[in-house]
C-alpha positions as CSV (number, residue, x, y, z in Angstrom):
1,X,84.2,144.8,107.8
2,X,86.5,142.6,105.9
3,X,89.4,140.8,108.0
4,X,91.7,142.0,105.6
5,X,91.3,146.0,104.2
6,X,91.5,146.7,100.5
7,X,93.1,150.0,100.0
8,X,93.8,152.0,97.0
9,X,96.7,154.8,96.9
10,X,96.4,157.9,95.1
11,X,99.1,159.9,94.5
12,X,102.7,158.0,93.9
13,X,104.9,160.8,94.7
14,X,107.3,162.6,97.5
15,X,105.2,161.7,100.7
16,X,104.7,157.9,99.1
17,X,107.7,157.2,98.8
18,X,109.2,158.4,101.6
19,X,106.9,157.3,103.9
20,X,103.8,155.8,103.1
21,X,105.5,153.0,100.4
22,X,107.3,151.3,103.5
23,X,104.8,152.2,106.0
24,X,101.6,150.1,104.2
25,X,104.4,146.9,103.6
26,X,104.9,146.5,107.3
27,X,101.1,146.7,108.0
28,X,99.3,143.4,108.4
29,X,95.5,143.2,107.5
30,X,95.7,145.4,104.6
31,X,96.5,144.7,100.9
32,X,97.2,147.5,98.5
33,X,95.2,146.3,95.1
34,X,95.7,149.2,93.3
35,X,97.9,152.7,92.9
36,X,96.8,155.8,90.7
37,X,98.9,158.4,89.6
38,X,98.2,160.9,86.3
39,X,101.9,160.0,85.5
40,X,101.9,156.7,84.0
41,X,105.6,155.7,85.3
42,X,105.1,156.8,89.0
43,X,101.8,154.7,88.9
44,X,103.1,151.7,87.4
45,X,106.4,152.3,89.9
46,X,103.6,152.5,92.6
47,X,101.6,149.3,92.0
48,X,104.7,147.2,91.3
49,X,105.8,148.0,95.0
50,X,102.6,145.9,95.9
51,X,102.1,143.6,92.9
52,X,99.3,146.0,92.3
53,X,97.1,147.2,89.4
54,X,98.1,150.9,88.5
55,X,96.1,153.4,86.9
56,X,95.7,156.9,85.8
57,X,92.2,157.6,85.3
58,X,90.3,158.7,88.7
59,X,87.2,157.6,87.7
60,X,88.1,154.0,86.5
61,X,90.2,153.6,90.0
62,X,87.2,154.8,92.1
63,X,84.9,152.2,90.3
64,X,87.7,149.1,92.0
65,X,86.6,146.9,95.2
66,X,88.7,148.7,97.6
67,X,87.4,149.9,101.0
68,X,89.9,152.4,101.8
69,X,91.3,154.8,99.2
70,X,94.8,157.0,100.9
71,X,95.5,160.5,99.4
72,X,98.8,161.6,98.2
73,X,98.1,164.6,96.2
74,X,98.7,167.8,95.9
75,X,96.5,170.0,98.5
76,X,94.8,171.8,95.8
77,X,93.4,168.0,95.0
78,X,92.6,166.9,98.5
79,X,88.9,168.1,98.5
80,X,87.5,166.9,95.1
81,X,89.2,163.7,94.8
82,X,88.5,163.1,99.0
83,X,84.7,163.7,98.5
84,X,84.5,161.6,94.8
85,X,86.0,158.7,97.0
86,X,83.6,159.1,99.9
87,X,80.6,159.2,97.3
88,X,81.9,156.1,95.4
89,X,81.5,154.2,98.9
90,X,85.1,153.7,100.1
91,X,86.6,155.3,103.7
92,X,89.2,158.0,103.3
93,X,92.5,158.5,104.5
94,X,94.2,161.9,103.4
95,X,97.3,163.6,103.7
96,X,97.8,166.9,105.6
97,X,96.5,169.9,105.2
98,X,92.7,168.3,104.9
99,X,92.3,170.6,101.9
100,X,93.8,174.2,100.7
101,X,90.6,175.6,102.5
102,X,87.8,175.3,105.2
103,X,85.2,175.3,102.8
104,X,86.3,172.9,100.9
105,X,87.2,170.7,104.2
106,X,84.0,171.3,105.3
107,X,82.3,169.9,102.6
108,X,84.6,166.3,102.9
109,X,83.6,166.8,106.2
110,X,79.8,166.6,105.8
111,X,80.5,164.2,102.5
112,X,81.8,161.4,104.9
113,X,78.6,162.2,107.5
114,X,76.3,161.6,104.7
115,X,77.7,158.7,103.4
116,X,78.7,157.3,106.2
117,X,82.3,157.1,106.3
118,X,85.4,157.7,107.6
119,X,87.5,160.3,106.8
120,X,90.9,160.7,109.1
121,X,93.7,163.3,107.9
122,X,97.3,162.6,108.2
123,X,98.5,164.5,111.0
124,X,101.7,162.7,111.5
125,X,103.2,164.5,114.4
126,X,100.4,163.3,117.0
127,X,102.0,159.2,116.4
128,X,105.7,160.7,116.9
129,X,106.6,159.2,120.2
130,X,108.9,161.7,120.9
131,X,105.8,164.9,121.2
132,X,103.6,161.8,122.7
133,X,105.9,161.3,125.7
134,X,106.8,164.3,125.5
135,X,103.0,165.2,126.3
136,X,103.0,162.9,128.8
137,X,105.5,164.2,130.9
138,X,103.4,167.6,131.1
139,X,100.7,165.8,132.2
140,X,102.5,163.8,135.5
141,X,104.7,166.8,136.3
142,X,101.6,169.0,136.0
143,X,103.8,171.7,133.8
144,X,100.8,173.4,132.9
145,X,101.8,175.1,129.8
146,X,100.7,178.9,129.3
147,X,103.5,179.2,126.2
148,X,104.2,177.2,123.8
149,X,106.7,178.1,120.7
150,X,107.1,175.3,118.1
151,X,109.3,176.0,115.2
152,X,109.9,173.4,111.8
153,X,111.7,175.3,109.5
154,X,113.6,173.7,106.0
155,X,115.1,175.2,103.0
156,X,112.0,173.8,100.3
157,X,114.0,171.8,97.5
158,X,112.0,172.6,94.8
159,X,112.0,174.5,91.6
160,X,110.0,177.5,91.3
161,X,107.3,176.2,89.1
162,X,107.2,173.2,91.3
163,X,103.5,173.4,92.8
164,X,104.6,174.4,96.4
165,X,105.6,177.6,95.7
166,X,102.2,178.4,94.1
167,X,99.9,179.9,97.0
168,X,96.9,178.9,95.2
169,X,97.7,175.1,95.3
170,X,100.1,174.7,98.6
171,X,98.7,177.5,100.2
172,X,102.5,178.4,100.7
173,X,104.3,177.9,104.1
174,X,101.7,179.3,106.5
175,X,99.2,176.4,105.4
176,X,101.5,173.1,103.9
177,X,103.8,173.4,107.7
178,X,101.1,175.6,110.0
179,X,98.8,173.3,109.9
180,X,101.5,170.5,111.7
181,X,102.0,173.5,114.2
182,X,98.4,174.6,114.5
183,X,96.8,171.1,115.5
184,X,100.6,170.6,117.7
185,X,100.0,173.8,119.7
186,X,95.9,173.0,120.4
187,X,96.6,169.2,121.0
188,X,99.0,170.6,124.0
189,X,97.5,173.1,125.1
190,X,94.1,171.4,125.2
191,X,91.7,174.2,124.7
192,X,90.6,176.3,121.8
193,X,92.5,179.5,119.6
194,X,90.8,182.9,120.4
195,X,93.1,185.0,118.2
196,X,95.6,184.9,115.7
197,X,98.3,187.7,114.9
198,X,100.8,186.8,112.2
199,X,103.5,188.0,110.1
200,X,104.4,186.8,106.3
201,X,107.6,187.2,104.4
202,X,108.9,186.4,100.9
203,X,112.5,185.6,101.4
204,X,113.8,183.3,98.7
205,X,113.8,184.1,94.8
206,X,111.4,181.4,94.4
207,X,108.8,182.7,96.8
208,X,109.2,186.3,95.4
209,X,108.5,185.3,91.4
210,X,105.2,183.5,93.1
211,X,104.5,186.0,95.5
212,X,104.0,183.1,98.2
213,X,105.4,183.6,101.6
214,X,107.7,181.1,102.5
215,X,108.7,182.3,106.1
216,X,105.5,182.9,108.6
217,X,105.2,183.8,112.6
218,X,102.1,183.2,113.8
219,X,101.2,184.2,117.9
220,X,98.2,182.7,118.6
221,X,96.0,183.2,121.5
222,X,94.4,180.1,123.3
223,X,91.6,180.1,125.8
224,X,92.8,180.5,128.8
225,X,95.4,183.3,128.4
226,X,97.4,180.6,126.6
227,X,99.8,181.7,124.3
228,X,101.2,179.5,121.4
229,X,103.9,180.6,118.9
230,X,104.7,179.2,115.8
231,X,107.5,179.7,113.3
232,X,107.4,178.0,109.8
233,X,109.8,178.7,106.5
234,X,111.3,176.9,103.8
235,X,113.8,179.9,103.3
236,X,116.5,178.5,105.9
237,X,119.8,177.1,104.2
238,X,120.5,173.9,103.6
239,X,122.6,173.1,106.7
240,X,125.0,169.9,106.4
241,X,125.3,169.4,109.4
242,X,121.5,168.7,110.4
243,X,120.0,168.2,107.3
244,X,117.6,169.9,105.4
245,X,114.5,170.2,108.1
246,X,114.7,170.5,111.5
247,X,112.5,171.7,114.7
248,X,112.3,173.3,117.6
249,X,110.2,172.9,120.8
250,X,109.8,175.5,124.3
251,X,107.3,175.2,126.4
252,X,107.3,177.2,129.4
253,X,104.3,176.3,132.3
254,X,103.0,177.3,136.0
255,X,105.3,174.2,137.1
256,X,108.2,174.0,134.9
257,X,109.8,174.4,131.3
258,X,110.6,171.5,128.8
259,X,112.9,172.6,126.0
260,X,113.5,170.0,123.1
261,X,115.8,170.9,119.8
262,X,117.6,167.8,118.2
263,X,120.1,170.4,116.9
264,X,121.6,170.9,120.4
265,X,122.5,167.5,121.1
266,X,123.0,164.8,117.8
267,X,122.3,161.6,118.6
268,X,125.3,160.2,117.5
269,X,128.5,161.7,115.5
270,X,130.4,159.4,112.7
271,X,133.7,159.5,111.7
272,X,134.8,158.7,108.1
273,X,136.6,161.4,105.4
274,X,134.6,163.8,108.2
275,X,133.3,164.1,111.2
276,X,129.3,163.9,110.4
277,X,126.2,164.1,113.0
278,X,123.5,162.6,111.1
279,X,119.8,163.7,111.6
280,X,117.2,161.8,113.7
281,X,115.3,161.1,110.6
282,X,115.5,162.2,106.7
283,X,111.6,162.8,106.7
284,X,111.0,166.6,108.1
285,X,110.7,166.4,112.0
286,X,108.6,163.2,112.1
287,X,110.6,159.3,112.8
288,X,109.7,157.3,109.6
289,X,107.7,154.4,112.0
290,X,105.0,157.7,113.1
291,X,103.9,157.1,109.7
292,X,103.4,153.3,110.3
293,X,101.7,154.2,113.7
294,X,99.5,156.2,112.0
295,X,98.0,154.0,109.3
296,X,98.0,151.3,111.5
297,X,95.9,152.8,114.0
298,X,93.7,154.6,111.1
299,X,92.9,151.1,110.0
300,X,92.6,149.8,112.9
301,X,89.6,152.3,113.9
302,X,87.8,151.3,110.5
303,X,88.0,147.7,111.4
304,X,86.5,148.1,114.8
305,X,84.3,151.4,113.9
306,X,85.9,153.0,116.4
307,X,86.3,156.9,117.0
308,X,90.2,158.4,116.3
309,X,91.9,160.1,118.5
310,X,92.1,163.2,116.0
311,X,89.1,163.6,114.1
312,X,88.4,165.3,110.8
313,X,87.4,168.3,112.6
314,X,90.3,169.0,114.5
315,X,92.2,169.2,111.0
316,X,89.6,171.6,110.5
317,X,90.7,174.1,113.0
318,X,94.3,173.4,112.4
319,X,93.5,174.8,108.9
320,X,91.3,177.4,109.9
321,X,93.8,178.6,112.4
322,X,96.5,178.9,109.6
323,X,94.0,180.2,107.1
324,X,93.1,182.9,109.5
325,X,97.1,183.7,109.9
326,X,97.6,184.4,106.4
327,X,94.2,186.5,106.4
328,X,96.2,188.3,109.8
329,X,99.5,188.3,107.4
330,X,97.6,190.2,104.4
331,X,95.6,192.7,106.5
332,X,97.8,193.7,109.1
333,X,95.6,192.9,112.0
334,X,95.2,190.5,114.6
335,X,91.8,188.7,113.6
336,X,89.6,187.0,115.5
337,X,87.8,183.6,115.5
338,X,84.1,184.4,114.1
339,X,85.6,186.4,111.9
340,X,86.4,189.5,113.2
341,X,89.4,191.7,113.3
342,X,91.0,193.5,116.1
């Protein structure tokens, strides 16, 4: 492998620049040659960032001397442009969710085997050194969790015809935000989901005119006994005082309880015209440098041909486990891994 990685970006949007633009600047060993967008300014916006080339034909990008291409798309995207990368010979790196659905992740999945490739999904939350030490301290006070709840909730800034709030490309709340609480709750708890019961609303005007839930409860059951509960919306308010996202974290265990909610206790409070408590962070509940951890260590593990710490598959069943929530949602039943309903 080359000492220093060529990488291509697809998608110059939201997530790039809020987090990926200034994440790839501070990484050594990589260049960015090229940036691809369908819209011709955010592309050439993109590339300049890098003193890159910019395009906006797929097809023409994918035919470049890159080794790692990075997807920024939409989710409905993930899956076809993810698997015409991996056949055009270059490793993939891929935003969260891994795709709108399991078959279509499966097939990246076995795309990547075949080729022999890597493919590592952006799961940001597992390089936020707050949940990693966080982790830690379960493991040498032997907490033992048997409950877990883990809320993100927001009030989504987007328009109505803005793809989010289209189930068949975001996959609406239960799928864009489960999936961060999905893999969360099964990296803790360390064992596998059994069941799934879950409840869907439509709350705001913009998730009733697409009939998309935007507020979602899933209880899931874990091996175990384990019990893992998560809450996900984008119809909270836009709170001042916190900004627009913010999380919450309870875990109760055979040895102990560890309770962790920004919103109780601001880091620090600034006084101008008014008193303000700024947020942690401006990007959801992740630290902006989880996102330079991230891709650091995703490079890193192509240089070396190493094996990541989360894999492809367990996006998979982060997925699968929010997939089968909105099937739990629709039918009014708790269902079942394998299939079945309850």
């Amino acid at each position: 492998m080359a000492e220093v990685l060529k990488v291509g970006v697809i998608g110059c949007g939201n997530i790039f620049n809020l987090a990926h633009k200034d994440a790839l600047k501070k990484i050594s060993g990589v260049k960015v040659t090229a940036c691809m967008d369908i819209n011709e300014s955010r592309a050439k916006d993109g590339a300049k960032e890098f003193k890159a080339e910019a395009y906006t034909n797929l097809d023409e990008f994918l035919d470049l001397d890159l080794d790692v291409v990075q997807i920024l798309t939409p989710t409905y995207t993930h899956a076809e442009i993810a698997i015409k990368a991996l056949k055009s010979g270059k490793h993939v790196i891929v935003e969260k969710p891994i795709a709108l659905k399991t078959s279509e992740a499966r097939k990246m999945i076995k795309t990547a085997e075949k080729e022999g490739l890597r493919l590592f999904v952006g799961h940001v939350r597992r390089f936020d050194k707050r949940w990693v030490q966080i982790k830690e301290v379960i493991k040498k006070r032997n907490i033992l969790p048997m409950q877990i709840k883990k809320s993100e909730v927001q009030g989504l800034p987007f328009p109505v015809h803005y793809w989010y709030w289209d189930e068949e490309k975001s996959g609406g709340v239960a799928i864009d935000l489960g999936v961060h609480v999905t893999d969360f709750l099964r990296w803790f708890f360390e064992s596998e989901p059994v069941q799934v019961f879950a409840i869907g609303k439509m709350i705001k005007e913009e998730a009733k005119v697409n009939s998309t839930y935007d507020h979602f409860i899933m209880m899931i059951k874990f091996e175990g006994g384990k019990v893992g509960i998560a809450e996900v919306s984008w119809a909270y308010p836009y709170p001042a005082r916190y900004g627009v996202f913010y999380h919450h974290l309870d875990i109760i265990g055979k040895n102990g309880r560890i309770r962790y909610t920004p919103m109780d206790t601001p880091v620090v409070g600034v006084a101008k015209s008014q008193f303000e408590m700024p947020r942690f962070s401006p990007l959801l509940s992740t630290f902006p440098d989880a996102f330079e951890r991230e891709l650091r260590y995703f490079f890193e593990c192509i240089k070396r041909d190493v094996e990541s710490m989360i894999t492809a598959n367990d996006a998979l069943v982060a997925l699968e486990i929010a997939e089968k929530g909105v099937e739990s949602a629709k039918r009014g039943k708790a269902v079942k891994f394998g299939g079945e309903t309850l």
